[in-house]
Phi, psi and omega in degrees: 000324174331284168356298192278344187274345167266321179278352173273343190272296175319325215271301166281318186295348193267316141322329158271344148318283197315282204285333183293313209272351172263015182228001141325308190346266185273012179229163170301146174277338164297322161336305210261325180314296195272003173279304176314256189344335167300300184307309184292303186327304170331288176299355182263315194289326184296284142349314180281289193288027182223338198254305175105031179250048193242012200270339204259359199293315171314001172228029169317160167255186183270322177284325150301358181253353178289278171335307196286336182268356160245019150316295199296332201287342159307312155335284206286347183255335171274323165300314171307306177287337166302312175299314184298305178303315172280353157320307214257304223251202180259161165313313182289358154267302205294337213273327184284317188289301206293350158285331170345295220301009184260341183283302182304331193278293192321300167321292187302321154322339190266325184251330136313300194279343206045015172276203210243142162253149168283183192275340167306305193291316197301321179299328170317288181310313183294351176267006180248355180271325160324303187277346172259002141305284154002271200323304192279343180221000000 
């Protein structure tokens, strides 16, 4: 079941170029970064307070609100530059260099997380590191 909730996550991110890069035109990308970002707190706050799953945050540890804020703080600094690149560049480039981060998330898994990659993913990632080499040059 993961799968399909990853491939509809693939489905809207591709669709958030695409609406990102038409909504860039004419405004500053920090603008546009923090407008976009107004919409989702709405839809995240909502979807949480409509679902009734806010009940448990009074017992969050300090090591989750450490983690999840510099998770979001991480978010919020790859949307500002994702925007600022679509700004600059075309989508069909920026949206692919910008998959890197799938090559980078498996390292760093390897090295934070300790997990184990198979030799299929480790093979991926150098074709997804390949290719956004291609992509950039």
């Amino acid at each position: 079941m993961w799968w399909i909730y990853a491939l509809l996550s693939a489905f809207f991110a591709s669709l958030t170029a695409i609406f990102a890069k038409i909504g860039v035109k004419d405004v500053n990308s920090d603008l546009a970064t923090a407008i976009r970002t107004v919409v989702i707190l709405f839809v995240a706050w909502g979807i949480a307070l409509g679902r009734g799953e806010i009940k448990g945050i009074g017992e969050l540890s300090k090591n989750t609100w450490i983690f999840l804020g510099l998770s979001g703080l991480a978010t919020g600094l790859s949307w500002i530059f994702y925007y600022k690149a679509l700004q600059m560049g075309k989508v069909s480039q920026v949206a692919p260099v910008d998959k890197l981060s799938v090559a980078l998330t498996i390292v760093l898994s390897v090295i934070f997380l300790k997990e184990t990659v198979s030799l299929k993913a480790a093979i991926g990632a150098v074709m997804i590191i390949g290719g956004t080499l291609v992509l950039i040059f």
